[in-house]
C-alpha positions as semicolon CSV with decimal commas, in nm:
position;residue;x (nm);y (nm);z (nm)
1;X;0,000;0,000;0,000
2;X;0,132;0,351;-0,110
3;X;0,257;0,569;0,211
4;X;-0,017;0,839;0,193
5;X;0,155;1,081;0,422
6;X;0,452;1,090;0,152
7;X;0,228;1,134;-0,127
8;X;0,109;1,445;0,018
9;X;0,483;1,570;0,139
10;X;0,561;1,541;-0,196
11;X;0,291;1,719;-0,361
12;X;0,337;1,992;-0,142
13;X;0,700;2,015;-0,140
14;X;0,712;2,291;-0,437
15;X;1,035;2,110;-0,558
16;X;1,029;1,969;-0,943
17;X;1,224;1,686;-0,809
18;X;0,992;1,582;-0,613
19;X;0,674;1,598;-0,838
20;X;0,889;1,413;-1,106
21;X;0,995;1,158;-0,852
22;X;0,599;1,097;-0,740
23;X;0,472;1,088;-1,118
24;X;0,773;0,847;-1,207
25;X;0,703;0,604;-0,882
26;X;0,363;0,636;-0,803
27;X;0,042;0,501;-0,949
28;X;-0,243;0,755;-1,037
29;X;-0,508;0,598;-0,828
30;X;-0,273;0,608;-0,496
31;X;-0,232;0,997;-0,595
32;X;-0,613;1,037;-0,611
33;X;-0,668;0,836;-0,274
34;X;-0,447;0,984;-0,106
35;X;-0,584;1,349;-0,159
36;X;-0,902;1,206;-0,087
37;X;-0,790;1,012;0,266
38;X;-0,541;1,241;0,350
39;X;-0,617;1,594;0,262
40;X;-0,989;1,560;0,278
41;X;-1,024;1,589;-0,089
42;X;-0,920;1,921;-0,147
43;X;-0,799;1,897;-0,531
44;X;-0,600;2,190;-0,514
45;X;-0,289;1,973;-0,382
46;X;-0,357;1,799;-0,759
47;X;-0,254;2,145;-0,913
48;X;0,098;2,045;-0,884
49;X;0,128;1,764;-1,115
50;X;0,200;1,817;-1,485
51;X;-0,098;1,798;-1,691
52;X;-0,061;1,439;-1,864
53;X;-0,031;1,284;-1,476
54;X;-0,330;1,478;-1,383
55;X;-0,521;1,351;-1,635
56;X;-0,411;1,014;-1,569
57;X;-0,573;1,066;-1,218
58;X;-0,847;1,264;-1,306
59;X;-0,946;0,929;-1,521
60;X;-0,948;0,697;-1,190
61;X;-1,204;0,916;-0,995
62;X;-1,541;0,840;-1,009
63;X;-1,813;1,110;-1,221
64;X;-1,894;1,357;-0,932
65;X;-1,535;1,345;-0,809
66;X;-1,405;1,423;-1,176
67;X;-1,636;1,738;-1,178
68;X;-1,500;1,891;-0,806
69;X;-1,124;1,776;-0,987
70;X;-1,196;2,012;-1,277
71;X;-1,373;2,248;-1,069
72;X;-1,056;2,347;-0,908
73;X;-0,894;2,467;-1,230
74;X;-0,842;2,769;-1,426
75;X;-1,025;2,686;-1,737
76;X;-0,743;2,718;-1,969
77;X;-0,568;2,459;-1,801
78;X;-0,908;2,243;-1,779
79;X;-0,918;2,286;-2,156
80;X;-0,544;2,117;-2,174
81;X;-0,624;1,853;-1,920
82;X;-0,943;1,750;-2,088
83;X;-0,751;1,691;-2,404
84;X;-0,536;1,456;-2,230
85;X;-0,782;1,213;-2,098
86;X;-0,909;0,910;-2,238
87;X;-1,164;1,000;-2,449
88;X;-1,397;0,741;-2,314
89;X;-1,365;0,910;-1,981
90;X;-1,465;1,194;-2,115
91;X;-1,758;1,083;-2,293
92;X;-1,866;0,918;-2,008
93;X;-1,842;1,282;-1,762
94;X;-2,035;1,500;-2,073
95;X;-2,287;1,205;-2,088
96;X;-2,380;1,328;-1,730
97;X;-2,418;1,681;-1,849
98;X;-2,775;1,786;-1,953
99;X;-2,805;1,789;-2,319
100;X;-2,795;2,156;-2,349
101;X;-2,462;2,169;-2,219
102;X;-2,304;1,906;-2,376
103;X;-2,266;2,104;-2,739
104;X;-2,098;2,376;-2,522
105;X;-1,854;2,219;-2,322
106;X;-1,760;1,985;-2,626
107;X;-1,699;2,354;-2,846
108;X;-1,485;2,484;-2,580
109;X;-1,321;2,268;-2,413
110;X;-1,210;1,976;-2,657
111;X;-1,021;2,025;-2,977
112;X;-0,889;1,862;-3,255
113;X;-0,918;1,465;-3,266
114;X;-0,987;1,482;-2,925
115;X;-1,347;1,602;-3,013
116;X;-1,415;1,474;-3,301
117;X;-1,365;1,062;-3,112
118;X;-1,577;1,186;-2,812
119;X;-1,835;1,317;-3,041
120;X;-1,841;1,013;-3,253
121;X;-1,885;0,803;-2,855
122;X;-2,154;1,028;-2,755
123;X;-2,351;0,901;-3,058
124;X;-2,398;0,565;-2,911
125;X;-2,628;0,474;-2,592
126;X;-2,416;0,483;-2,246
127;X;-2,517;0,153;-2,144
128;X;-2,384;-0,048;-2,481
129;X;-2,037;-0,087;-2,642
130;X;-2,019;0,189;-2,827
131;X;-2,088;0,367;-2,523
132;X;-1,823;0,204;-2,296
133;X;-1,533;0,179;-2,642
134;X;-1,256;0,410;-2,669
135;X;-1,160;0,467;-3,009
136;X;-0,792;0,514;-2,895
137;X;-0,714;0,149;-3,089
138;X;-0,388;0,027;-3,261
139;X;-0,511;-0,078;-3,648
140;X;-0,260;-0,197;-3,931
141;X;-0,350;-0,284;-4,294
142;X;-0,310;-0,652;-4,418
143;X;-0,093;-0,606;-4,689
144;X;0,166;-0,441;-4,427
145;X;0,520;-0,588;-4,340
146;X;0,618;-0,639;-4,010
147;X;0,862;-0,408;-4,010
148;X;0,626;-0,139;-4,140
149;X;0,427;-0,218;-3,822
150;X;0,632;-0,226;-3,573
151;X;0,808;0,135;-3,709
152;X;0,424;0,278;-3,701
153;X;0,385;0,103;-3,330
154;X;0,676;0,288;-3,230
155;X;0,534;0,633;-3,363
156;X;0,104;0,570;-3,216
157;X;0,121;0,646;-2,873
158;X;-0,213;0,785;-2,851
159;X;-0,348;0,377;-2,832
160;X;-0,594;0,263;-2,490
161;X;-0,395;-0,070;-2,553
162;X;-0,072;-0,201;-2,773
163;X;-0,138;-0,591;-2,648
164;X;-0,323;-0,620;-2,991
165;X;-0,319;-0,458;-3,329
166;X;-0,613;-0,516;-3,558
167;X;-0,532;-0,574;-3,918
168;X;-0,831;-0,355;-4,109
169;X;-0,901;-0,281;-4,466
170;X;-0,733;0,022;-4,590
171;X;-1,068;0,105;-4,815
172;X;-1,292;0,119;-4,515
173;X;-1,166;0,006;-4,176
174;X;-1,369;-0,355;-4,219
175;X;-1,235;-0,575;-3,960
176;X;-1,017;-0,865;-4,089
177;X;-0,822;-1,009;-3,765
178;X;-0,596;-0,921;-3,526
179;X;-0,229;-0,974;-3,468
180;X;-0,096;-1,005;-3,074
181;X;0,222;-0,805;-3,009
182;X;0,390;-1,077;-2,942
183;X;0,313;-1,301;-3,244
184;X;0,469;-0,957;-3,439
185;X;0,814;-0,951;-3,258
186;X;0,870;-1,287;-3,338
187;X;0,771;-1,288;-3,709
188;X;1,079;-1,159;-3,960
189;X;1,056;-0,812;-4,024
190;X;0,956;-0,869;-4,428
191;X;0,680;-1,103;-4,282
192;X;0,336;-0,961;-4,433
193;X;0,110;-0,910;-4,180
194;X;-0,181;-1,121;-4,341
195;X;0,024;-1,399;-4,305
196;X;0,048;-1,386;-3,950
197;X;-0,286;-1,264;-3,869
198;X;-0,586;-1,453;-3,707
199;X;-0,871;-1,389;-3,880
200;X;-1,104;-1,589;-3,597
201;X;-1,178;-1,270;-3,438
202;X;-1,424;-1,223;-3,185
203;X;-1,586;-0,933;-3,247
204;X;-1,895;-0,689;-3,077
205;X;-2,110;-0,485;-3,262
206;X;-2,139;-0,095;-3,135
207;X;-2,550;-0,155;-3,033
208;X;-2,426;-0,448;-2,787
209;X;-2,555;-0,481;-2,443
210;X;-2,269;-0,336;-2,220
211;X;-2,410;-0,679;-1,988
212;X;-2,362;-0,865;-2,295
213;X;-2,010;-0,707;-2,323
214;X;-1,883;-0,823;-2,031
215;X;-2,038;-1,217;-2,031
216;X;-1,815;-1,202;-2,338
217;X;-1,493;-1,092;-2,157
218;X;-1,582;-1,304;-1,873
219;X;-1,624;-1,629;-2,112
220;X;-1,299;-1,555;-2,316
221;X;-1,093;-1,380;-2,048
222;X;-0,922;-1,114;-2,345
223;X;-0,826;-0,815;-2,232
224;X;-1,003;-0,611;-2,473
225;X;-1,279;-0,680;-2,818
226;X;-1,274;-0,499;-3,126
227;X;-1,603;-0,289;-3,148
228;X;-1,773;-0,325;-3,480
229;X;-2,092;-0,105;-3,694
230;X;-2,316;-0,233;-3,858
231;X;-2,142;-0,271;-4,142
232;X;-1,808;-0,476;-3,997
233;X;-1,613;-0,151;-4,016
234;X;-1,371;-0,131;-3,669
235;X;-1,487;0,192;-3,491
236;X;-1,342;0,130;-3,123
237;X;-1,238;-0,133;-2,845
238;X;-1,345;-0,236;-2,526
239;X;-1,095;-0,259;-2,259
240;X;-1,127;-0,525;-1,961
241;X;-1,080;-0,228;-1,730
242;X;-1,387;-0,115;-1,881
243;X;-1,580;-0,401;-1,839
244;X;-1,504;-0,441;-1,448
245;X;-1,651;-0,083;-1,406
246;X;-1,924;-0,216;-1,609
247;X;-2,008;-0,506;-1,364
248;X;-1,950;-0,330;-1,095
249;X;-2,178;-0,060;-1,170
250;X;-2,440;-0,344;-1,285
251;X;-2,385;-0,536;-0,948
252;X;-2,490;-0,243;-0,722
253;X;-2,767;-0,163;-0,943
254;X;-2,920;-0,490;-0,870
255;X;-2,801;-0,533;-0,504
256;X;-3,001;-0,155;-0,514
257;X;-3,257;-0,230;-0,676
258;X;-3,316;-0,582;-0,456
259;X;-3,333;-0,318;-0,134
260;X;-3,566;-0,066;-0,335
261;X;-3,336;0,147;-0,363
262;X;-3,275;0,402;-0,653
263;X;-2,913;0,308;-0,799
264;X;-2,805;0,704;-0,827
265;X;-2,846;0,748;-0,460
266;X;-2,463;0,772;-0,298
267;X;-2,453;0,694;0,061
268;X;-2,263;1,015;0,159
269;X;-2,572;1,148;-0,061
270;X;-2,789;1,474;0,153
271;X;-3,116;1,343;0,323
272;X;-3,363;1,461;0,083
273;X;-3,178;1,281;-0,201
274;X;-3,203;0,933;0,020
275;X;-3,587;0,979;0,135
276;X;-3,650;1,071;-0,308
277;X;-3,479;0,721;-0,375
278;X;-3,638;0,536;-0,091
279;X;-4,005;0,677;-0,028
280;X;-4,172;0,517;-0,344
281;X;-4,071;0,156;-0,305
282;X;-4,172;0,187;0,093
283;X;-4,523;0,334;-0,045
284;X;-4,549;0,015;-0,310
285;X;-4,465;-0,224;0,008
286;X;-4,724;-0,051;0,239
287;X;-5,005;-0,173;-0,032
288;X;-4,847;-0,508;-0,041
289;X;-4,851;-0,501;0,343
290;X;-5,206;-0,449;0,315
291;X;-5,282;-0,742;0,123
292;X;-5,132;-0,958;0,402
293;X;-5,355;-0,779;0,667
294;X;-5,677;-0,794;0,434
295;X;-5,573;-1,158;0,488
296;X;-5,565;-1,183;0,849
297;X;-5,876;-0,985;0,883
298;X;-6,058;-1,272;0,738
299;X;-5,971;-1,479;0,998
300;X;-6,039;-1,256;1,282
301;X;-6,272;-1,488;1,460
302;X;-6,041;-1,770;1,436
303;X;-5,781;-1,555;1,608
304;X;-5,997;-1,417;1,854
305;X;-6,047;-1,779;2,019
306;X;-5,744;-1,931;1,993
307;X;-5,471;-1,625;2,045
308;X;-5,155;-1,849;2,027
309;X;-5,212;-1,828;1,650
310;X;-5,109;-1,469;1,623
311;X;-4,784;-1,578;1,749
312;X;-4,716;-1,874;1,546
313;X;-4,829;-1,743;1,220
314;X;-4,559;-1,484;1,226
315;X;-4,295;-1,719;1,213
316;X;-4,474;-1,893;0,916
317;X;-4,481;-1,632;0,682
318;X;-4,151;-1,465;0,773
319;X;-3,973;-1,821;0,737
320;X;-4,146;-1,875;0,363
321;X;-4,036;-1,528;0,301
322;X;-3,685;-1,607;0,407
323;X;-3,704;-1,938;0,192
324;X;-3,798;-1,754;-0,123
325;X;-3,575;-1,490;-0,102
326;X;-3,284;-1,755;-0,143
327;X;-3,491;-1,895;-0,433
328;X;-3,522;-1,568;-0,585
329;X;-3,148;-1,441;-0,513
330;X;-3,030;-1,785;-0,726
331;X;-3,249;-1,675;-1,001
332;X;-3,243;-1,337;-1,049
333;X;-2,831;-1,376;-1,038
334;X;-2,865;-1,668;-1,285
335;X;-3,099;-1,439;-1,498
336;X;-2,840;-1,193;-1,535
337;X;-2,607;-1,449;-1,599
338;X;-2,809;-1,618;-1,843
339;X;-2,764;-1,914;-1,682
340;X;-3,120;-2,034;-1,758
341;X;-3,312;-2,156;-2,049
342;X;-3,603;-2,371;-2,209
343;X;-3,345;-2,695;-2,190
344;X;-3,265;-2,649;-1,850
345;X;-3,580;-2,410;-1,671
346;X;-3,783;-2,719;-1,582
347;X;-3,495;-2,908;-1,393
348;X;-3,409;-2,556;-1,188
349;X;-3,782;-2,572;-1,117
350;X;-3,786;-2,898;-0,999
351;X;-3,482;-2,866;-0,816
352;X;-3,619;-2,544;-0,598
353;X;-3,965;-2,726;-0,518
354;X;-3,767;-3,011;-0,389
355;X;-3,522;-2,822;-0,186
356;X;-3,841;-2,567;-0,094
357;X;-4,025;-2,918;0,024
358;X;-3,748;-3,061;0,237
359;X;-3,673;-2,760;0,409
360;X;-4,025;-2,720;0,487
361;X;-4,034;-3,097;0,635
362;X;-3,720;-2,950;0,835
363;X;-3,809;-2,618;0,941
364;X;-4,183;-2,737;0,967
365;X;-4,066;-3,013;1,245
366;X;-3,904;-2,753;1,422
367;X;-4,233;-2,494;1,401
368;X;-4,460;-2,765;1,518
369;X;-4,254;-2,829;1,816
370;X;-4,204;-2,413;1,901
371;X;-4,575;-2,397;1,833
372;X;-4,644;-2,631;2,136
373;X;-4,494;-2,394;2,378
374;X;-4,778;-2,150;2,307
375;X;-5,044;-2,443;2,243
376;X;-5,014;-2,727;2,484
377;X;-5,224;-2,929;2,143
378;X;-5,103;-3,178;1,921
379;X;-5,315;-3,038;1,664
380;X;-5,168;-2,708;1,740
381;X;-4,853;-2,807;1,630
382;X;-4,912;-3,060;1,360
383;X;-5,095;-2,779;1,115
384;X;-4,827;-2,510;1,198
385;X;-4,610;-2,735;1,082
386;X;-4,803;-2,828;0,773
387;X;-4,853;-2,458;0,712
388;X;-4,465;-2,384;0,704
389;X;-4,391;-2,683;0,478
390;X;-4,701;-2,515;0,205
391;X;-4,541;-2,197;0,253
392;X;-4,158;-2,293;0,212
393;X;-4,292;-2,527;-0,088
394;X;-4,461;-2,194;-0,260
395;X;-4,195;-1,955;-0,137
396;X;-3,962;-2,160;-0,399
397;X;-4,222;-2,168;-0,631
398;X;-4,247;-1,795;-0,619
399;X;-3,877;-1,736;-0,580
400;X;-3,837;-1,915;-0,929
401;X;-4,162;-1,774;-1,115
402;X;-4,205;-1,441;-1,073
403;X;-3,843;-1,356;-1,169
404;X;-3,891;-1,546;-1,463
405;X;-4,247;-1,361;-1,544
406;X;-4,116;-0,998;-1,502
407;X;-3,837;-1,080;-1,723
408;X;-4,070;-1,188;-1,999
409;X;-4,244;-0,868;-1,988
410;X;-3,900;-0,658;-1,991
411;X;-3,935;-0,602;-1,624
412;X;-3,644;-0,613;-1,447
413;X;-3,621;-0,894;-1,240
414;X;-3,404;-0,743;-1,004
415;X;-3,624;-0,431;-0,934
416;X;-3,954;-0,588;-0,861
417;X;-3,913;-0,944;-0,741
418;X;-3,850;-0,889;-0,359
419;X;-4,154;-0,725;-0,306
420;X;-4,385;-0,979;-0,485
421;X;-4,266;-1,299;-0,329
422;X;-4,242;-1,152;0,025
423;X;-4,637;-1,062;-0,042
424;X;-4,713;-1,415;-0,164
425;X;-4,554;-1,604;0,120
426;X;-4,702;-1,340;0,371
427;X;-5,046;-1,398;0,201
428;X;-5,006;-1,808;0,181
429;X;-4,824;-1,853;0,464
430;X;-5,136;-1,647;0,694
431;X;-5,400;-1,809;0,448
432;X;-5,265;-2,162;0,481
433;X;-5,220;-2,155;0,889
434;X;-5,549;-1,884;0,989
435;X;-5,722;-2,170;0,740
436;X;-5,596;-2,492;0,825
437;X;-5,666;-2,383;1,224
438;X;-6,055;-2,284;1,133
439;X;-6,095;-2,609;0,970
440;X;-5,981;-2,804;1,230
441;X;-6,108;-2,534;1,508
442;X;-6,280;-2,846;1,732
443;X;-5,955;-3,000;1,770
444;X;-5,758;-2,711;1,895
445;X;-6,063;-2,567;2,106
């Protein structure tokens, strides 16, 4: 781990020396934490670095902390620092901007090839590849030596990556194959490069799922994909480092959305923003919460002359909601996996009912027997039990359909599920104990 405390010495030393000495030793990121950790985040100690290193850190930090970065900065020097970023980077902090602003800031602030690659990203959709490429990308023509590529590798520094170099058609940039650096150092230099090339390359086309994106990376483990149009012309790459922001960002969205939360609320976010994110989801639960009390009300009667059952029945539905939220959590993260299909859905069906069944005979053995500490009754105990082991037995059920529903009607899975398979196995698990113990009310009087 980088000494923070030196970081900072050195940034505020005022000596050349010493600035040169932290950009030549230290990594960008430990610059950027170590402002953040040590000197609260005041981005003013950043003014000290030249402006390629700033950029460099400037393209760890997250959105919002890019902003307070530039923020800090005469706007000449923004201009310069800008132009020295990744241009995905800064596609990605305009494509925060409102749309009105976006024109401007591109017009003032970018120049050269610098804006024209950032306009050609902000064409594309955020969330897909064209969105998350950088067209900072090493190409080569097939007909090229490999001397005449490794004298232009020398010269193209302005390149995300130089692991790969894609061989392209010199008419219009169609895709061909790709050559790894290493397969071109140890060719002889009058080598052509179509001879060397592979041609089975894995390609993504610019209107690709970033999700999709990243199953990709995760299934060949490259370290970046050529990013195709329509048309097989090369317009950009994606870069592994891309992708892990990519399923990061897609993780929390669905642990958020799980939690009904809104996945742009920041927990060091004001209160307003947090009770915005929060208040609808609680107001969709209350009217679930209802259901399960219109439920209970039925059975008011029944409750009324045998009181033990308000305790028991509790436990019921707050085990079966328990039992499908484990069903659900396997689905929903196999759903985003695509781990499921029409070969295999029935067997993962099967497979939960089973495993919802035997934990019910478990847990339900268990209920009868707490249930007889309230209920001195046989009776008592036997249909608490035979509740749970419905309600764990439908929790799974539940757990495995409703994800799968929602996601046939282009409903995120992720967003919605929680909430309806708590409410079924609240609704089932009260239904199937309030009912079973008014059926077989002369036995438990």
């Amino acid at each position: 781990m980088a000494d923070y405390r030196e970081i900072i010495r050195l940034l505020t030393s005022g000596v050349p020396d010493n600035i040169q000495q932290l950009v030549d030793e230290t990594h960008p990121a430990d610059v950027l934490e170590a402002v953040q950790e040590e000197a609260n985040a005041d981005y003013k100690y950043l003014l000290a670095l030249p402006d390629d290193f700033l950029a460099d850190v400037i393209d760890e930090a997250d959105d919002d902390d890019k902003y307070d970065i530039l923020k800090v900065m005469e706007p000449e020097r923004t201009r310069s620092v800008l132009n020295r970023m990744s241009v995905d980077e800064i596609a990605d902090l305009i494509q925060e901007l409102e749309d009105d602003n976006r024109d401007a800031v591109i017009t003032s602030l970018l120049r050269g090839r610098t804006k024209t690659a950032v306009s050609k990203l902000l064409k594309y959709d955020e969330d897909t590849a064209g969105g998350i490429m950088t067209t900072q990308f090493i190409a080569i023509y097939a007909s090229n030596t490999v001397m005449k590529a490794l004298n232009y590798l020398k010269t193209e520094v302005d390149a995300e990556t130089s692991y790969y170099m894609y061989v392209v058609k010199k008419e219009d940039y169609t895709l061909l194959g790709v050559v790894s650096l290493r397969d071109l150092v140890m060719a002889p230099f009058d080598t052509r490069i179509e001879e060397i090339m592979n041609t089975s390359v894995i390609s993504v086309n610019a209107n690709l799922d970033q999700e999709d994106v990243a199953e990709l990376f995760s299934k060949y483990g490259y370290a970046a994909l050529p990013v195709v149009d329509d048309n097989g012309r090369m317009i950009g790459i994606v870069t592994v480092d891309d992708v892990i922001d990519v399923i990061n960002e897609e993780a929390t969205e669905d642990i958020y959305h799980m939690g009904g939360v809104n996945k742009e609320e920041k927990i060091d976010g004001t209160v307003l923003e947090a009770v915005k994110s929060r208040l609808p989801w609680l107001a969709v639960n209350l009217v679930t919460a209802l259901l399960a009390s219109t439920v209970i009300a039925q059975f008011n009667g029944t409750i009324e002359r045998i009181v033990a059952l308000s305790a028991v029945m509790t436990i019921i539905s707050g085990m079966g909601g328990n039992a499908g939220t484990q069903s659900l959590t396997m689905v929903v993260r196999a759903l985003s996996l695509n781990e499921i299909d029409q070969e295999n859905a029935h067997a993962i069906l099967r497979k939960e009912v089973l495993a919802g069944l035997l934990n019910g005979v478990a847990i339900g053995a268990m209920v009868s027997a707490i249930a007889l500490f309230y209920n001195f009754n046989p009776w008592f105990g036997l249909i608490a039990g035979i509740a749970m082991i419905l309600n764990m037995v439908c929790a799974a059920l539940a757990g495995f359909l409703i994800p799968i529903l929602l996601e046939k009607l282009n409903i995120d899975p992720a967003l919605a599920s929680s909430v309806f398979v708590t409410t079924v196995t609240d609704c089932l698990g009260f239904f199937f104990f309030l009912g079973l113990a008014t059926i077989a009310m002369p036995l438990l009087g």
